[in-house]
N, CA, C and O atoms as a DFTB+ gen file, in Angstrom:
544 C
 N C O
     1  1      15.028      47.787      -6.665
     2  2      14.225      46.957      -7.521
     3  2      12.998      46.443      -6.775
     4  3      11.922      46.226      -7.332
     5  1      13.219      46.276      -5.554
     6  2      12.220      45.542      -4.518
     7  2      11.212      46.442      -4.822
     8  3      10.147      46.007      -5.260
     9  1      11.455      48.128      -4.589
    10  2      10.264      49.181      -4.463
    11  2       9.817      49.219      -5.290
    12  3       8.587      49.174      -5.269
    13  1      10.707      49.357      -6.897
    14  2       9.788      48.986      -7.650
    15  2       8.480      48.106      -8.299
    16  3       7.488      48.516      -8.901
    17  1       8.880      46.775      -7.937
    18  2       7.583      45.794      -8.002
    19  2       6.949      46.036      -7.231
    20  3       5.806      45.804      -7.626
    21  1       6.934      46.584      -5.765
    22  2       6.372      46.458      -4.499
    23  2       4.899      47.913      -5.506
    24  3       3.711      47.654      -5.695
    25  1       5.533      49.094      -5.859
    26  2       5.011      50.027      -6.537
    27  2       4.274      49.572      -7.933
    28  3       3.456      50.270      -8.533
    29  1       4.639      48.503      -8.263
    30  2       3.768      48.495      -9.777
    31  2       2.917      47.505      -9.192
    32  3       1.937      47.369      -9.924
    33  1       2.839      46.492      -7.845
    34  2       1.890      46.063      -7.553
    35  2       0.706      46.554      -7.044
    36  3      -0.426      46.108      -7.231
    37  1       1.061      47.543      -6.361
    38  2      -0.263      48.606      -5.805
    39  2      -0.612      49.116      -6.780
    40  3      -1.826      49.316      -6.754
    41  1       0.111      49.616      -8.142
    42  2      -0.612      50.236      -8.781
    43  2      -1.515      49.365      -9.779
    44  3      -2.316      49.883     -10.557
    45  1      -1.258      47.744      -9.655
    46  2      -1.833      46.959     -10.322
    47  2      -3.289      46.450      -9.709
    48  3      -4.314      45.981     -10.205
    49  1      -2.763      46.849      -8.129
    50  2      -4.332      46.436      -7.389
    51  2      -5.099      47.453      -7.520
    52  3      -6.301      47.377      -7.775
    53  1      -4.217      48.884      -7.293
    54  2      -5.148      50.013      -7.355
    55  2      -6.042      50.556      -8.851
    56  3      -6.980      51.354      -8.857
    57  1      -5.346      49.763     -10.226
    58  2      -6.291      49.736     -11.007
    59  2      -7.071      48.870     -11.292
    60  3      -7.839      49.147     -12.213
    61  1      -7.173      47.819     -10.797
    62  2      -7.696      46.668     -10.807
    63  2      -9.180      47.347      -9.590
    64  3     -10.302      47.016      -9.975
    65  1      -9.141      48.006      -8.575
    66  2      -9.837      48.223      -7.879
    67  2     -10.532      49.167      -8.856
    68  3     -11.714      48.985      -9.150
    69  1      -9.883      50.080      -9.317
    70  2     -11.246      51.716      -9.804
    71  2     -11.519      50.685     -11.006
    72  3     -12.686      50.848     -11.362
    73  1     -11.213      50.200     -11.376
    74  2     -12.121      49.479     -12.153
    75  2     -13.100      48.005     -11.638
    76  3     -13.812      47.235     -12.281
    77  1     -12.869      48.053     -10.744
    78  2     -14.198      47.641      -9.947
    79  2     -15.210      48.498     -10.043
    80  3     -16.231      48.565     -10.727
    81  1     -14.630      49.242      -9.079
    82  2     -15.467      50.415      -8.588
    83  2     -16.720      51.234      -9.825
    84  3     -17.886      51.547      -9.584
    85  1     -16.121      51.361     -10.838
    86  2     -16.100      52.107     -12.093
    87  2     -17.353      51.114     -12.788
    88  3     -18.401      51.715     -13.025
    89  1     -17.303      49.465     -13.166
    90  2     -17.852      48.522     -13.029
    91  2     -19.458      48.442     -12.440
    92  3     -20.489      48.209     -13.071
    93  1     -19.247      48.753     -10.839
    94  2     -20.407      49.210     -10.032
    95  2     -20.913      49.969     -10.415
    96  3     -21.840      49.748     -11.194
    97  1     -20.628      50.981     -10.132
    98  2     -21.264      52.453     -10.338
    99  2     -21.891      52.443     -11.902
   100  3     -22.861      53.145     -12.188
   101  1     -21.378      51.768     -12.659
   102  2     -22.083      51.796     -14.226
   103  2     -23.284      50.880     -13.768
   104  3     -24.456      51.255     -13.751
   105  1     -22.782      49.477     -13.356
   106  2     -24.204      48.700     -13.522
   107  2     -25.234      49.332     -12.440
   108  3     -26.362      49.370     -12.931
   109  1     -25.197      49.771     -11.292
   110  2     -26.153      50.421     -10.654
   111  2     -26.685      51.470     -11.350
   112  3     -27.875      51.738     -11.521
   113  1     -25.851      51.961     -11.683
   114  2     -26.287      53.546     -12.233
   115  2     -27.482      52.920     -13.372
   116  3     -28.598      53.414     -13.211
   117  1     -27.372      51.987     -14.394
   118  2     -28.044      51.065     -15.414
   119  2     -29.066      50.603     -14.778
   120  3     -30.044      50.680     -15.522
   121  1     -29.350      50.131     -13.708
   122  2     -30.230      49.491     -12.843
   123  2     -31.346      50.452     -12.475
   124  3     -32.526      50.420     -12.822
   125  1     -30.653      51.388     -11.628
   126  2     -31.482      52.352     -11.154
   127  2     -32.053      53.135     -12.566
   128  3     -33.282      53.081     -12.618
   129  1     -31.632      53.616     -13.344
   130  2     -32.238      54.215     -14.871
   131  2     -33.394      53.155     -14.925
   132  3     -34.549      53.507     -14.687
   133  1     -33.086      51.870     -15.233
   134  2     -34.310      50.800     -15.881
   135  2     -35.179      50.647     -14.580
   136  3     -36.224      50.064     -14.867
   137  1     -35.103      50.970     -13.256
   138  2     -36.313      51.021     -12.295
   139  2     -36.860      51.981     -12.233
   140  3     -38.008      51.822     -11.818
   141  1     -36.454      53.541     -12.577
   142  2     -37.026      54.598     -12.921
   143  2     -38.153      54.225     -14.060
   144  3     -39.317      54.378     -13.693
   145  1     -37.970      53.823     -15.199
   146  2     -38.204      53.685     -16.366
   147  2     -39.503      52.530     -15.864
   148  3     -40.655      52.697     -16.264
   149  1     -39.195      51.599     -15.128
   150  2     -40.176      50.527     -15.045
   151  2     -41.405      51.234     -14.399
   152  3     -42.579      51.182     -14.768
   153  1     -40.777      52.008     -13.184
   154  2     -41.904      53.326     -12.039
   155  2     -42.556      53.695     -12.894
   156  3     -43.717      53.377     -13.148
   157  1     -41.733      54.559     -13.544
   158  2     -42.724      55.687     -14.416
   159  2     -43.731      54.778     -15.452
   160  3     -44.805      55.302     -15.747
   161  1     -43.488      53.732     -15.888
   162  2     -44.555      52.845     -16.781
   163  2     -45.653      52.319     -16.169
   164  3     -46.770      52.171     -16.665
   165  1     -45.159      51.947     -14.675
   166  2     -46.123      51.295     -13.944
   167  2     -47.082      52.255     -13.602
   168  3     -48.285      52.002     -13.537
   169  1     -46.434      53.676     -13.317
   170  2     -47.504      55.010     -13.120
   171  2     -48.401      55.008     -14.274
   172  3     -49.569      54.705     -14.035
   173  1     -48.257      55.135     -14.817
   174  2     -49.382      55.051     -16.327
   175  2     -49.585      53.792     -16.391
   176  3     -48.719      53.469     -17.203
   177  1     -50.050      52.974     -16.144
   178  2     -50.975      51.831     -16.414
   179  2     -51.788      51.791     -15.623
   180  3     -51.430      51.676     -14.451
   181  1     -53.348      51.880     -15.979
   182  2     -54.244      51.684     -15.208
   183  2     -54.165      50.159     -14.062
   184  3     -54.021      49.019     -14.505
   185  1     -54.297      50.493     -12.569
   186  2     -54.539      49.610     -11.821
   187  2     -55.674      48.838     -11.770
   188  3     -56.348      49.126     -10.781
   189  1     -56.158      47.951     -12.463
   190  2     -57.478      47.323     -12.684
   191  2     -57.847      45.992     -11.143
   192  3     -57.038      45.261     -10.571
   193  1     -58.819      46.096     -10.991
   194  2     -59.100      44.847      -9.784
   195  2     -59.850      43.604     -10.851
   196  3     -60.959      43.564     -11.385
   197  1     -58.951      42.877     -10.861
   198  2     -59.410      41.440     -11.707
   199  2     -60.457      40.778     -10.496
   200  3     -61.518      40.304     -10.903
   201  1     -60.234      40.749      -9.356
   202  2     -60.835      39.975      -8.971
   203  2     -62.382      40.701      -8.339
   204  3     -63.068      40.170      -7.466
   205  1     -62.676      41.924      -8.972
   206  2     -64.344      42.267      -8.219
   207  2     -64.739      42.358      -9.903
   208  3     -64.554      43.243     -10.737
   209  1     -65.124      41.531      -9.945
   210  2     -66.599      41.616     -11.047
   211  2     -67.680      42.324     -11.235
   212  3     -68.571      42.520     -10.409
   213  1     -67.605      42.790     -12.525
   214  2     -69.077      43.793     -12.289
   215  2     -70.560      43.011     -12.201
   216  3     -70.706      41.998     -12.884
   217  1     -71.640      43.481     -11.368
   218  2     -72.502      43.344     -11.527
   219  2     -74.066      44.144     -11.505
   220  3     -74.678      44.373     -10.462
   221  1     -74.646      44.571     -13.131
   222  2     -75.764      45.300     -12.876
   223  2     -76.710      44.659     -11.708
   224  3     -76.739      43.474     -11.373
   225  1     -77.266      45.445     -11.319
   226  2     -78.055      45.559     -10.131
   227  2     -79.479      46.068     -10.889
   228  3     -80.393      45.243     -10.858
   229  1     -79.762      47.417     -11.600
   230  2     -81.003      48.232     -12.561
   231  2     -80.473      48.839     -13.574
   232  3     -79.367      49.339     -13.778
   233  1     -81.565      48.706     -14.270
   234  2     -81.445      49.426     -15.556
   235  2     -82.529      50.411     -15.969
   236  3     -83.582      49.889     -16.332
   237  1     -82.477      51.491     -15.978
   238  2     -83.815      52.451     -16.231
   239  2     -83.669      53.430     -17.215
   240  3     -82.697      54.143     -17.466
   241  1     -84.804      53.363     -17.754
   242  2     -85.876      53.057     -17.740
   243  2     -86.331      51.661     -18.508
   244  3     -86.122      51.678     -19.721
   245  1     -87.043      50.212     -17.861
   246  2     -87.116      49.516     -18.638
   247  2     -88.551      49.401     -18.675
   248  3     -88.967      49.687     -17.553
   249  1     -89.933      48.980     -19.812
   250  2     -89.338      49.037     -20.959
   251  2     -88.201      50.384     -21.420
   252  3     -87.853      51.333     -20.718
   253  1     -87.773      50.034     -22.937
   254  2     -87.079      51.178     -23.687
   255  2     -87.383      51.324     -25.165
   256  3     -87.932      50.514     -25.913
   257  1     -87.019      52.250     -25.363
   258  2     -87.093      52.770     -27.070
   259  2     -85.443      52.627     -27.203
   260  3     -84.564      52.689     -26.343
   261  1     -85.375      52.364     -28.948
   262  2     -83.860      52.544     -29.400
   263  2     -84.213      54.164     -29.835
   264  3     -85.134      54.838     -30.295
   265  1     -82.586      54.310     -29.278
   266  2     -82.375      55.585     -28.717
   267  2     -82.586      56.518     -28.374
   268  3     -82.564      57.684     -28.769
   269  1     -82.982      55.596     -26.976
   270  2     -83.461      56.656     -25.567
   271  2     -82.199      56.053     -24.939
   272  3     -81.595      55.026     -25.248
   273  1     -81.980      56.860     -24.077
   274  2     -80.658      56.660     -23.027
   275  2     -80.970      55.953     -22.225
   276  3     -82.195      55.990     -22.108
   277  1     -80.245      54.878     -21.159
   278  2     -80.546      54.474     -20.396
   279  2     -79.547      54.322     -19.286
   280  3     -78.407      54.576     -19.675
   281  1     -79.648      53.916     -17.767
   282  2     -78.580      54.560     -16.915
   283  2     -78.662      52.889     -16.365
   284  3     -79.522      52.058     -16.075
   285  1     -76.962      53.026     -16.446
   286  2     -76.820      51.264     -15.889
   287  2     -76.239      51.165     -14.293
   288  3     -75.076      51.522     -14.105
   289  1     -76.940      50.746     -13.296
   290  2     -76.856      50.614     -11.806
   291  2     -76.234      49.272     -11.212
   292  3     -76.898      48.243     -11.092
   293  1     -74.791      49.396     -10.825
   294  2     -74.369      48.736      -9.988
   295  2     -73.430      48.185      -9.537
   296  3     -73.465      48.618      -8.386
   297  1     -72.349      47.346      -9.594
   298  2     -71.352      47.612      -8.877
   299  2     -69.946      47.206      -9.194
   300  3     -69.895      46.770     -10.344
   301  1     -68.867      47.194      -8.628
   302  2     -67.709      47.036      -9.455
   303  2     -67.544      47.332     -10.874
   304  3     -67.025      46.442     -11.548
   305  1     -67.905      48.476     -11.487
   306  2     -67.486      48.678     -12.982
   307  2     -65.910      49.089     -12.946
   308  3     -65.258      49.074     -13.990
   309  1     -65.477      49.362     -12.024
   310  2     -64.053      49.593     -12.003
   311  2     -63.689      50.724     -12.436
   312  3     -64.660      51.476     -12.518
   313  1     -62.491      51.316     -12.832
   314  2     -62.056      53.083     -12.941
   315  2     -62.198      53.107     -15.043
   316  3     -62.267      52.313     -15.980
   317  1     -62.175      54.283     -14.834
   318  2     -62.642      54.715     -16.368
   319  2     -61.663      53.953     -17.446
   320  3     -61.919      53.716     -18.626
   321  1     -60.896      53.748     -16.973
   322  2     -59.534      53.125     -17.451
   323  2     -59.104      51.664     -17.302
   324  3     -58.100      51.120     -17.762
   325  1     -60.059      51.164     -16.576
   326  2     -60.546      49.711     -17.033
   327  2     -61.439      49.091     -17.442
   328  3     -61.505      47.870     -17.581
   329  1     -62.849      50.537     -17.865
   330  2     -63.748      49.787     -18.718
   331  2     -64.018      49.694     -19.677
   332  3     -63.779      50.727     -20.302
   333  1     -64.530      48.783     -20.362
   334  2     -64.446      48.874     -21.897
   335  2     -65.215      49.109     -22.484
   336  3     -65.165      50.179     -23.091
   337  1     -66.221      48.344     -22.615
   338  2     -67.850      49.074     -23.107
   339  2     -68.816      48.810     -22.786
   340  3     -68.810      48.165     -21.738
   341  1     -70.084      49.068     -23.345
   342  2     -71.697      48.504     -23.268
   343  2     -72.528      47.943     -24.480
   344  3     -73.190      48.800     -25.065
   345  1     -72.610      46.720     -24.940
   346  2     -73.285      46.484     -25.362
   347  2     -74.799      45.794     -25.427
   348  3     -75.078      45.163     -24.408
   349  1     -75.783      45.812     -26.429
   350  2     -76.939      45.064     -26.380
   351  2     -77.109      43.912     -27.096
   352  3     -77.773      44.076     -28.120
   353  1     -76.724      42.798     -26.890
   354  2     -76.536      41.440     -27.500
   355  2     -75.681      41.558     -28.065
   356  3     -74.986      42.262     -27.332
   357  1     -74.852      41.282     -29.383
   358  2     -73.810      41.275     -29.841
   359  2     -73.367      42.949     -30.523
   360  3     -72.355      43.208     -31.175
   361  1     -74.274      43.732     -30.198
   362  2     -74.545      44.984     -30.769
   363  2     -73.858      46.232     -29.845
   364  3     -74.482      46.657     -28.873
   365  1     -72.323      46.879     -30.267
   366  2     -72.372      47.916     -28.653
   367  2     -73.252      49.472     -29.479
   368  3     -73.800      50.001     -30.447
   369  1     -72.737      49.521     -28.004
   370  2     -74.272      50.942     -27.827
   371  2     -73.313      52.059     -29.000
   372  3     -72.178      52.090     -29.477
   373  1     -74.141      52.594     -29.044
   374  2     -73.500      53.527     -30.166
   375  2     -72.794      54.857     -29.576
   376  3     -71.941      55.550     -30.130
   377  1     -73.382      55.025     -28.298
   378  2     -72.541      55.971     -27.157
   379  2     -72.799      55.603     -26.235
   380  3     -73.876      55.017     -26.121
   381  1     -71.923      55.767     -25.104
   382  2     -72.027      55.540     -23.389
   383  2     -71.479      56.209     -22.938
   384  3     -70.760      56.917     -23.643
   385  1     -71.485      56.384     -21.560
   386  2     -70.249      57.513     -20.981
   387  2     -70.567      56.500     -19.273
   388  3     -71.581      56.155     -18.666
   389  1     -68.995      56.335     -19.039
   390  2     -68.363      56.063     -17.828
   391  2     -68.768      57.128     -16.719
   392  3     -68.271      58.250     -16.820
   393  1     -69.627      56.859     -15.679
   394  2     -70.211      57.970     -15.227
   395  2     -69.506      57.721     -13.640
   396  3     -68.972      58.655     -13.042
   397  1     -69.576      56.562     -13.162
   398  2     -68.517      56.388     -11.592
   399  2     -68.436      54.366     -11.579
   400  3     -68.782      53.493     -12.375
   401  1     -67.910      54.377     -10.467
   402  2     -67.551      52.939     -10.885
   403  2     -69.255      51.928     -10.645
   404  3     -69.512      50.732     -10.786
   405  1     -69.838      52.749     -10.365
   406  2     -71.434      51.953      -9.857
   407  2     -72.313      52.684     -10.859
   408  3     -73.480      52.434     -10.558
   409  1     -72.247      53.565     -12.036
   410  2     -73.167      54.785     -12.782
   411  2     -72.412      54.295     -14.090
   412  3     -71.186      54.297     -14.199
   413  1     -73.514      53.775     -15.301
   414  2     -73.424      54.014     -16.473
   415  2     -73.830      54.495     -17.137
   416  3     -74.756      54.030     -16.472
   417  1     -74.430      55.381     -18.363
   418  2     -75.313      55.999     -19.255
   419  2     -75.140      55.184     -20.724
   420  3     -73.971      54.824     -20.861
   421  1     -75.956      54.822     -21.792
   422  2     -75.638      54.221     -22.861
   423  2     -76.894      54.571     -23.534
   424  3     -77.986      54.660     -22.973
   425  1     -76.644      54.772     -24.837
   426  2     -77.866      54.703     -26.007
   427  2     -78.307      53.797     -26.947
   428  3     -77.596      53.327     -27.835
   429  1     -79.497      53.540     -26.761
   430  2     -80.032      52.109     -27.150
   431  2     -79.567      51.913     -28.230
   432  3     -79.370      53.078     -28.575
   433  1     -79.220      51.283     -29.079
   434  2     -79.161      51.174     -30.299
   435  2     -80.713      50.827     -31.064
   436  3     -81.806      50.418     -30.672
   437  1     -80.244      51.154     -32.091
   438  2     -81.836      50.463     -33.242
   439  2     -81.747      49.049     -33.564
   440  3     -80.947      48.517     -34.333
   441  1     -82.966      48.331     -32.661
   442  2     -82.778      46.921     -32.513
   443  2     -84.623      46.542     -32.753
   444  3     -85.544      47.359     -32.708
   445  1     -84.697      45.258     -32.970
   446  2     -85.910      44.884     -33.061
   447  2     -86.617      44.669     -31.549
   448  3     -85.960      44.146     -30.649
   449  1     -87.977      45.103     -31.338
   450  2     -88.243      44.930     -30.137
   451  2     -88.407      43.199     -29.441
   452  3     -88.716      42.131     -29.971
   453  1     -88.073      43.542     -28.179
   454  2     -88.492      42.294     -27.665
   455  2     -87.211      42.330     -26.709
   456  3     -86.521      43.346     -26.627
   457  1     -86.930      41.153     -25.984
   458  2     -86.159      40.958     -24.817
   459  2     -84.555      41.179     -25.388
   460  3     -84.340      40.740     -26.518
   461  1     -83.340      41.885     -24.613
   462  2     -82.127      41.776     -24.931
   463  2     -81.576      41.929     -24.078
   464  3     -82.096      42.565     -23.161
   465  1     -79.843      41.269     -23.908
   466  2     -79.453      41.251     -22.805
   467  2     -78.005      42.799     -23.490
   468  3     -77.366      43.123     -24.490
   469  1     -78.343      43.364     -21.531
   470  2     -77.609      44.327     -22.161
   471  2     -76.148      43.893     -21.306
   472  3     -76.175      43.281     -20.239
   473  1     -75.286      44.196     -21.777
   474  2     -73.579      43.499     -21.409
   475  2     -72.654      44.738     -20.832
   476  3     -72.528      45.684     -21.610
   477  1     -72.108      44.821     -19.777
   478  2     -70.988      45.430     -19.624
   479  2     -69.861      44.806     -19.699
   480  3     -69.876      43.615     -19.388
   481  1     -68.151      45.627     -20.268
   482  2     -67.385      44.663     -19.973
   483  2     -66.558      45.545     -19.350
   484  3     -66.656      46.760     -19.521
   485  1     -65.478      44.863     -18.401
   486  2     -64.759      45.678     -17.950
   487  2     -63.672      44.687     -17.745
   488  3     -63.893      43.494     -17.953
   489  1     -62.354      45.169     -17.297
   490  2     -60.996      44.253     -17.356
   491  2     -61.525      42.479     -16.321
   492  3     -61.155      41.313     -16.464
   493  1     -62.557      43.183     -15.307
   494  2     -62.476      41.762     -14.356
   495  2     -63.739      40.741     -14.858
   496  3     -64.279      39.840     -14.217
   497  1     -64.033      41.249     -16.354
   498  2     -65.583      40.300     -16.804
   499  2     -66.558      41.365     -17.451
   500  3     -66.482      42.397     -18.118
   501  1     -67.707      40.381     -16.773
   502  2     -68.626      40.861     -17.825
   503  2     -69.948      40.921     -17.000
   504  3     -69.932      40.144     -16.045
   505  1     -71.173      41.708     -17.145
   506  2     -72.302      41.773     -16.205
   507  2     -73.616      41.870     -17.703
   508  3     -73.539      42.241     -18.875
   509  1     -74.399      41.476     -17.083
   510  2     -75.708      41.185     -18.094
   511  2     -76.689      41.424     -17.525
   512  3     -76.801      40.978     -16.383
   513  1     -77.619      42.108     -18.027
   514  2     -79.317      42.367     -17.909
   515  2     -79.972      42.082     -18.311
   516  3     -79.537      42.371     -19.426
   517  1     -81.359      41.439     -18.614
   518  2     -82.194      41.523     -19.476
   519  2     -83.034      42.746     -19.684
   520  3     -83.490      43.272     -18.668
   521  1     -83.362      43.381     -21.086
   522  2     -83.792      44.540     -21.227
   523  2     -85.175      44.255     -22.103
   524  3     -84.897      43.644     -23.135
   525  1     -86.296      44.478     -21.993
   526  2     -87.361      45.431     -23.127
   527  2     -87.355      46.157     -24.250
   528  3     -87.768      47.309     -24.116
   529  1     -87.063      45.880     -25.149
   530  2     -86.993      47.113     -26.160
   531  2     -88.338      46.981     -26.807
   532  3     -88.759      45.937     -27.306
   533  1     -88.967      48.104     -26.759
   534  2     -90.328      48.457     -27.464
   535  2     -89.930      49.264     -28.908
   536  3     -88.954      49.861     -29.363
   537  1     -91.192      48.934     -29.302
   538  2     -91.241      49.643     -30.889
   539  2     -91.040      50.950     -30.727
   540  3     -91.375      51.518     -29.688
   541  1     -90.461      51.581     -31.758
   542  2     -90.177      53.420     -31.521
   543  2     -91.253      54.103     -31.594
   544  3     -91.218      55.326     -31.458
């Protein structure tokens, strides 16, 4: 009788253990899946620098005509994937193209002539010019 309890106690620790064990291995196994899952999300999200601000430096050709192109010069615009657009006063350009993080291109829009500020934005702010727009 002794061996017997002595035997249903090991077998009470020994299931009591794989189900530990069993326990672990699920919640890690769960863990490691949702840090995969977090990696791979964090891989696709653009890395943006909040803290360098863009700032135009030139804008050419100024004066300008609405729509003539113009190329925006200067620095921190950040990766293609953190910028957002170009506009001319509350007006965005009607095309631009992300050309490097210091190179913009944009097309004037049709605006009344006289002074406008032209705006970049990008995840860390915002940069401003004053521009010329002449009669077409």
């Amino acid at each position: 009788m002794r061996n017997d309890m002595k035997s249903h106690k090991n077998l009470m620790y020994l299931g009591s253990l794989v189900s530990l064990v069993a326990t672990l291995l699920l919640v890690s196994g769960v863990n490691a899946k949702s840090s995969m899952t977090s990696a791979s999300k964090d891989a696709k999200t653009p890395a943006c620098d909040y803290h360098s601000h863009p700032k135009i430096t030139t804008v050419t050709p100024d004066p300008v005509k609405p729509g003539q192109k113009i190329v925006i010069k200067g620095s921190n615009f950040g990766t293609k994937q953190c910028f957002h657009n170009v506009s001319f006063g509350s007006r965005s350009a009607p095309d631009f193209k992300y050309v490097s993080p210091t190179m913009l291109e944009a097309t004037v829009p049709n605006l009344k002539p006289g002074l406008v500020p032209v705006n970049i934005h990008t995840e860390a702010g915002t940069s401003q010019f004053i521009l010329l727009i002449q009669t077409k």
